[in-house]
C-alpha positions in Angstrom: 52.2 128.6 -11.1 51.0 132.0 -10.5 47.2 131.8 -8.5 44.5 134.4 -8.1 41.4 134.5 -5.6 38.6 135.6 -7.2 35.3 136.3 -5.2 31.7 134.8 -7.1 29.0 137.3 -6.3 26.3 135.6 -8.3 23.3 138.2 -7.1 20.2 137.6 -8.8 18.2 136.8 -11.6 20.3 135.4 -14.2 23.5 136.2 -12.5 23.8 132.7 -11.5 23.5 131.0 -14.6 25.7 133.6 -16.4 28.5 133.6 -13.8 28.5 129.5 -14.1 29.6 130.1 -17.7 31.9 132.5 -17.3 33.7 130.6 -14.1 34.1 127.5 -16.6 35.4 130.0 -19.5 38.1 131.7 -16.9 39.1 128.5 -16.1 40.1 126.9 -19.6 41.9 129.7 -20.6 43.9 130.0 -16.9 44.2 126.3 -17.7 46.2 127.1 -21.3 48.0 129.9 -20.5 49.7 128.8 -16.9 47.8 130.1 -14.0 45.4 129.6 -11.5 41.8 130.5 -10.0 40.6 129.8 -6.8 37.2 130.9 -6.2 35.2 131.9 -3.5 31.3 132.4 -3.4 29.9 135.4 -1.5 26.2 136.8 -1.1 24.9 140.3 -2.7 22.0 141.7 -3.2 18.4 140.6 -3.5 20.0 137.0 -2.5 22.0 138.6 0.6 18.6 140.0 1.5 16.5 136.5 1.7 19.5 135.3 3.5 20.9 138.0 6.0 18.4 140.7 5.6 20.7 143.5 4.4 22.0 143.6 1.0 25.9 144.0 1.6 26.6 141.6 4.7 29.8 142.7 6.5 31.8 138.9 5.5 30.8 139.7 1.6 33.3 143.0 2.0 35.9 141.2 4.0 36.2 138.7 1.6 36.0 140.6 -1.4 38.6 142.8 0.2 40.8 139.9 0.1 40.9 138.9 -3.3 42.6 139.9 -6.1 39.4 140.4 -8.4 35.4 140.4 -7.9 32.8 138.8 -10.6 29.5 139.9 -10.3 26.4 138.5 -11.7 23.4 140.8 -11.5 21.6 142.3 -8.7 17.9 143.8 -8.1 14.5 142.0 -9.4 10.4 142.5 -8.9 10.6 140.4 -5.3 12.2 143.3 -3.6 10.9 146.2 -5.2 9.0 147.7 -2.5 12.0 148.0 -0.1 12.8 151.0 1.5 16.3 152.1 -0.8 18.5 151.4 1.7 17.7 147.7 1.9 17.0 146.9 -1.5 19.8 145.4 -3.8 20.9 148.0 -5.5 22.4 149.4 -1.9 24.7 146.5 -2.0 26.6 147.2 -5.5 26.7 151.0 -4.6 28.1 149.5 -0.9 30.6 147.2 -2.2 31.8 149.8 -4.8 32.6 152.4 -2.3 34.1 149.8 0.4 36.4 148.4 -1.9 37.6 152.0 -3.2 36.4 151.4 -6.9 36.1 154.8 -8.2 36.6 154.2 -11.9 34.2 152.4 -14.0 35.4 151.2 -17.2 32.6 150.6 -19.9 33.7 149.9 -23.5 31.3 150.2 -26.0 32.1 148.1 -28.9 30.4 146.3 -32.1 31.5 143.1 -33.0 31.5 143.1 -37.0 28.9 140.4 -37.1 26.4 142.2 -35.3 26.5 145.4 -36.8 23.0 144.7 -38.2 21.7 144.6 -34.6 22.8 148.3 -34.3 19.4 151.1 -34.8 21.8 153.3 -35.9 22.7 152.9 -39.7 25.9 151.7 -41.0 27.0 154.3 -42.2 27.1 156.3 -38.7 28.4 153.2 -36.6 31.3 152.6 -39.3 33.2 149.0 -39.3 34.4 148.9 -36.2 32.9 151.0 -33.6 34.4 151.4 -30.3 34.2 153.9 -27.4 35.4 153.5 -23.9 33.6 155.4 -21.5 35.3 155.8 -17.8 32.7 157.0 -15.4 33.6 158.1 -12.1 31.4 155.6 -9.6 31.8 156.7 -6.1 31.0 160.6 -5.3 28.8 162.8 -7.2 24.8 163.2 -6.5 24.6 159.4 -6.3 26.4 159.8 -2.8 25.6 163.3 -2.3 23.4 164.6 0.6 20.1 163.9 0.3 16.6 164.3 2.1 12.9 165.3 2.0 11.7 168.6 3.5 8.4 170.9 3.7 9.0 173.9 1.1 6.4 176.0 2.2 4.0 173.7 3.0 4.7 171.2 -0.4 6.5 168.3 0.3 9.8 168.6 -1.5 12.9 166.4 -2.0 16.6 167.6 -2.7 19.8 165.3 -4.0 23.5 167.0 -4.1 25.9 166.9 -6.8 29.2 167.8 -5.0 33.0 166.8 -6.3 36.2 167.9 -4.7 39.2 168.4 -7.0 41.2 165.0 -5.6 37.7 163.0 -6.9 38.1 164.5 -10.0 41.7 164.2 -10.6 41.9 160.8 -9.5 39.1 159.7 -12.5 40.3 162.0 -15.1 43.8 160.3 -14.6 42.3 156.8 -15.5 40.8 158.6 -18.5 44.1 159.8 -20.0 45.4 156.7 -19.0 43.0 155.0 -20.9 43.1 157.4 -23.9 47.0 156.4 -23.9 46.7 153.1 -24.3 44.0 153.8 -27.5 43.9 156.2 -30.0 45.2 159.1 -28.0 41.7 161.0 -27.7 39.9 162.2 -24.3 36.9 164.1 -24.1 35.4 165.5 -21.1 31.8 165.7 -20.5 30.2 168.1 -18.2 27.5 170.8 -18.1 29.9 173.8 -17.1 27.4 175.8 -18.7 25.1 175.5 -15.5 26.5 173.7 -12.7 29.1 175.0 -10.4 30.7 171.6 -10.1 31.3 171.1 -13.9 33.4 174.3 -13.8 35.5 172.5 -11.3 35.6 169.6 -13.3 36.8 171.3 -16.5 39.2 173.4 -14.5 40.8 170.2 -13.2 41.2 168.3 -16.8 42.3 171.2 -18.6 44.7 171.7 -15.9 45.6 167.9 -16.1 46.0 167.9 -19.5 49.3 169.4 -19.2 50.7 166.1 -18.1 49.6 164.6 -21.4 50.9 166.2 -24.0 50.0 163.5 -26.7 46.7 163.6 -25.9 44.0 164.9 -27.9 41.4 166.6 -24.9 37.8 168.0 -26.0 35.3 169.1 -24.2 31.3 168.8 -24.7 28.2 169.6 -22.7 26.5 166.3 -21.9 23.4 166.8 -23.7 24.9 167.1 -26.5 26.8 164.5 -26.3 23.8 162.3 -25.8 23.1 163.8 -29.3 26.7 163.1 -30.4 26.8 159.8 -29.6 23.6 159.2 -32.1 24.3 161.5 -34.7 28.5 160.6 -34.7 29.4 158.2 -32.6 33.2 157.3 -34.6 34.5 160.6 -33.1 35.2 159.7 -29.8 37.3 156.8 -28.7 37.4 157.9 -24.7 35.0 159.7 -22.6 35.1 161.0 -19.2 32.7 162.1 -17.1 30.4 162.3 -14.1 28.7 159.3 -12.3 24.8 160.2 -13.2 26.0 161.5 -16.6 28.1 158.5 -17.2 25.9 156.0 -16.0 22.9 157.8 -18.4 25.5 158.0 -21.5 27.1 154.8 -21.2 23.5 153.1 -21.5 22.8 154.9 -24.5 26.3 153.8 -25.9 25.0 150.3 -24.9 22.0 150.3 -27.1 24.2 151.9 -30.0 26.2 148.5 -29.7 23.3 146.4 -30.8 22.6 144.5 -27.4 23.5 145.0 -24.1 23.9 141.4 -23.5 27.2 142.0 -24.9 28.6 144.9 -23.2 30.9 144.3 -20.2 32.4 146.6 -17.5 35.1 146.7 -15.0 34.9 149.2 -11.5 38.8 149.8 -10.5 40.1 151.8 -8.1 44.3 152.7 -7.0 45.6 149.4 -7.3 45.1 146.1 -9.4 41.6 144.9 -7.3 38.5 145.4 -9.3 35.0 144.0 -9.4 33.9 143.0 -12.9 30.4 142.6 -14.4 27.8 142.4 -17.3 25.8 145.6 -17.7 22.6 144.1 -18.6 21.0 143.7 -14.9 19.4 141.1 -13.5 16.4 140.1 -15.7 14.0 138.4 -13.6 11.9 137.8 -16.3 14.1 134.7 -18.1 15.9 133.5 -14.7 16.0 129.9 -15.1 15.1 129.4 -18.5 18.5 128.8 -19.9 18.3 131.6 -22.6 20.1 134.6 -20.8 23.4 135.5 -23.2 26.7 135.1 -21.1 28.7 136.6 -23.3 28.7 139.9 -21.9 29.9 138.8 -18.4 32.5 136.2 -20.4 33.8 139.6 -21.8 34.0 140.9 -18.6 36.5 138.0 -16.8 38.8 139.4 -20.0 38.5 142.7 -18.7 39.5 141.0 -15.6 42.6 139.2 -16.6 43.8 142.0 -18.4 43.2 144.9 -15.9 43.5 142.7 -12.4 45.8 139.9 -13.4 48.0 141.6 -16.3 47.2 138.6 -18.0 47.1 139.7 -21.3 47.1 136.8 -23.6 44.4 135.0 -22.0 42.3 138.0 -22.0 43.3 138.7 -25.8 41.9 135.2 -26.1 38.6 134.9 -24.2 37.7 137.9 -26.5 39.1 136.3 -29.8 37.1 133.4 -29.2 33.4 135.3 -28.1 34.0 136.7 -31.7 34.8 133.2 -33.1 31.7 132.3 -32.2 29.9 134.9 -33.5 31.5 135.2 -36.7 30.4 131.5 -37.0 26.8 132.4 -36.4 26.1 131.2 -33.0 23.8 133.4 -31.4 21.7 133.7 -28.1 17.7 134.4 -28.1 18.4 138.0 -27.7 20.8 138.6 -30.2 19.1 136.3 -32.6 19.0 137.0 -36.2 17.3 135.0 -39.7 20.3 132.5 -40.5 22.2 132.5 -37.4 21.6 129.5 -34.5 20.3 130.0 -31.4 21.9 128.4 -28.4 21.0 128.4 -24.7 23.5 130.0 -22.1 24.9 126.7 -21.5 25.6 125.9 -24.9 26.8 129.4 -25.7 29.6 128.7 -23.1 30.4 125.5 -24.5 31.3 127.0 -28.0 33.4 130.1 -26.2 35.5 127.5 -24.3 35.7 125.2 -27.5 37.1 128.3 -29.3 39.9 129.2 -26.5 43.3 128.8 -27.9 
């Protein structure tokens, strides 16, 4: 029987009571389809910090290093707010990204057909089945650019850098057409060439990549108006690329599009199978403990996991057949509640997803 490790890192919030779900979910599906998950939990963020006093302790990347996939709850909450930004969760899921190589984040953004009333947008722009997958590159840009604070003639002033070199932008772009391969053969780049130098590079490099995929389709578009795109026509793209500021600012919008983003998952991949899997929806401190955060998103996210880290492609195909068994049949959590539907709590939620395995 093949086995996996798989590292917990439950954070904060409700990352604990979602992960719980989603560990009992992996394991009835591993359990039907002939494999098995040994787990192993690790501290991150705002709970590394009560704990250790950093937010990425040194043991969390060894052992994460070790295993063949990562599931992450949530970090970040109020309690830890005032911390200077090196020490405050959020430094520990940019930290563990970069040790572990993950330069690729994979974001789908996808409407299940029984909440497309949840969507702002009408129904007539999201269509019957919407679905976008944006791959945003996680690990260089201005996020991990050179930064600092300075005296500009005599008014305190503050610089961030954008800066990409043409192997950081190969090696994302390549996931992108990779990605656009296994879809609907359709890749557009998003940049601001217009203005910055390092867009120009990036467009040079995809256009030049694009050689090497001749059956894909390759556009281009400025990122603001692609932020306008994605509201005003969201069917027409099935794979973006891009930056990681414009990426993580685009694939939040393409979140809300969806209709909740308790429902939108994410995996962060790098060169080889190992990749660290987790909800978009952060960590909200405001419902910990009260048995009402929606798992579903972070369920959606162990498929992502079988299917990208394990190659395990019927249980993955199943975890997700079953999330939309359950919706189709009207179960809903607090957040995605809706007149006729029932609400469950996160517990019961998983209950119904592992009842609806097969």
């Amino acid at each position: 029987m093949k086995e996996y490790n798989v590292v917990l890192l439950k954070g904060d919030g409700i990352g604990p009571e979602i992960v719980d779900q989603a560990v009992k979910v992996m394991d009835k599906a591993a359990s039907i389809y002939g494999f098995k998950l040994n787990y192993t939990e690790k501290l991150l963020g705002g709970a590394a910090i009560d704990e250790t006093g950093i937010p990425l302790p040194e043991d969390t990347i060894i052992e994460c290093k070790k295993s063949d996939a990562v599931l992450l709850g949530a970090v970040g909450g109020y309690k830890w707010e005032t911390l200077p930004g090196n020490l405050r969760p959020e430094a520990g899921l940019l930290g563990i990204r970069s040790a572990l190589g993950l330069f690729a984040n994979l974001r789908p953004a996808k409407i299940f057909s029984p909440l497309r009333d949840a969507s702002p947008l009408r129904q007539d722009i999201i269509g019957e089945n919407l679905d976008i997958l944006i791959v945003r590159e996680l690990t260089g840009g201005i996020y991990f650019g050179e930064r600092g604070r300075l005296d500009d003639n005599g008014i305190p002033a503050a610089y961030d850098t954008e800066k990409y070199n043409v192997e950081q932008i190969r090696r994302i772009c390549k996931k992108g057409f990779e990605a656009a391969m296994k879809r609907n053969k359709k890749l557009c780049s998003v940049d601001k060439a217009n203005v910055l130098e390092s867009s120009r590079l990036w467009r040079e490099t995809v256009t030049e990549m694009a050689k090497d995929y001749p059956d894909v389709e390759l556009s281009y578009m400025y990122v603001d108006n692609c932020a306008m795109q994605l509201v005003r026509n969201p069917k027409q793209f099935d794979v973006i690329v891009t930056s990681n500021i414009f990426g993580d600012i685009l694939s939040d919008e393409a979140s809300m599009i969806s209709g909740s983003i308790g429902m939108l998952a994410s995996a962060s991949l790098g060169d080889g199978k190992l990749g660290l899997y987790e909800p978009i929806h952060g960590s909200a401190p405001d419902i910990a403990g009260q048995g009402i955060a929606n798992p579903l998103a972070t369920i959606l996210s162990c498929a992502m996991m079988f299917r990208y880290s394990f190659d395990e492609t019927k249980a993955a195909d199943a975890i997700e057949n079953a999330v939309a068994n359950v919706l189709e049949k009207g179960y809903r959590t607090k957040d995605i509640y809706t007149e006729g539907t029932n609400v469950l709590s996160t517990k019961e939620m998983g209950i119904k997803v592992i009842e609806s395995i097969e």
